[in-house]
C-alpha positions, 0 to 999 in steps of 0.5 A: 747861127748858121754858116755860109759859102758865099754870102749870107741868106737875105733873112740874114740880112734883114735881122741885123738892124733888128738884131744889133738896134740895142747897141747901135747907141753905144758909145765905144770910142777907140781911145777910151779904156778898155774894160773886161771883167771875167768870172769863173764859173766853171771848172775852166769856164768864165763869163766874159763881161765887156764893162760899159761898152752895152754888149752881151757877156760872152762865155769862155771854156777849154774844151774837154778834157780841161773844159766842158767845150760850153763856149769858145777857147782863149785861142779860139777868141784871139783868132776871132778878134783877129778875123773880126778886126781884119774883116772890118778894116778891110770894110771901113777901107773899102767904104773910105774910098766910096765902094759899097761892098757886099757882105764880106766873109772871113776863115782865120786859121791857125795850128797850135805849136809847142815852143822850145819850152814846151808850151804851147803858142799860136805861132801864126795866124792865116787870115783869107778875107773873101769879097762878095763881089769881083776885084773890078767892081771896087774903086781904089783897090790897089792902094785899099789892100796896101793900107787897110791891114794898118787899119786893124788895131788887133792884128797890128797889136798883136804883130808888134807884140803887146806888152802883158802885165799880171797880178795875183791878189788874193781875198784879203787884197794883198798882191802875191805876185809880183812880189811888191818890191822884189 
């Protein structure tokens, strides 16, 4: 796809509804359960599948030397689930107030960190959301930028800390970890 300053070229444009008709019925409701199923099939390399949601697998790799670099790392992935879910709310608030914005461009940036135990984490994320057009030319866009952050289920997750809980299962089905009643 091809990368842009500004706004995107009109043929952009003009693709998407071809592009995105597929999935334009699909239903995805925000409170029905979310569910990925993900398969190696690389050294470091899965394919990410987004059951019942009608979208297109996705694939996943550690860049070299873990990985092949053949798709987008884990950190890589947050950062665009933040920008993405940032940039949409920012758009669903802008409309909420009846403005019609332009295409709305996003840069999330991020460098990773060791912590105190040597791992490394995303410590912080920066994410610049740039509108097409000037701040004059939207209604309401004080009280749109005080709210539309809270609109954003990753990023609020995300800030709040979500709560992650792992099993290992091995082929025979048993659970090895946690260990059951430890």
């Amino acid at each position: 796809m091809a990368r842009w300053k500004s706004s995107p070229p009109s043929a952009s444009i003009r693709l998407w509804p071809r592009v995105f008709e597929p999935f334009r019925n699909v239903a995805m409701s925000i409170d029905s359960e979310l569910l990925l199923h993900l398969t190696q099939v690389g050294d470091y390399a899965f394919r990410i599948e987004f059951d019942g949601a009608g979208v297109p697998a996705l694939l996943g790799d550690e860049p070299p030397p873990l990985g092949q670099g053949a798709g987008p790392n884990p950190s890589r992935l947050l950062l665009a689930a933040i920008g993405n879910c940032m940039g949409a709310s920012l758009v669903f608030a802008l409309r909420k107030f009846r403005n019609r914005p332009g295409p709305l461009t996003v840069r999330v940036r991020a460098t990773p960190a060791r912590n105190a135990e040597g791992r490394w984490r995303v410590p912080h994320v920066e994410v610049e959301l740039r509108l097409a057009e000037s701040a004059a030319g939207h209604q309401q866009l004080e009280r749109i930028l005080g709210q539309f952050e809270q609109f954003c289920v990753v990023t609020q997750s995300v800030r709040e800390g979500i709560e992650v809980s792992a099993r290992v299962i091995d082929a025979e089905g048993r659970q090895l970890h946690p260990v059951p009643g430890a």
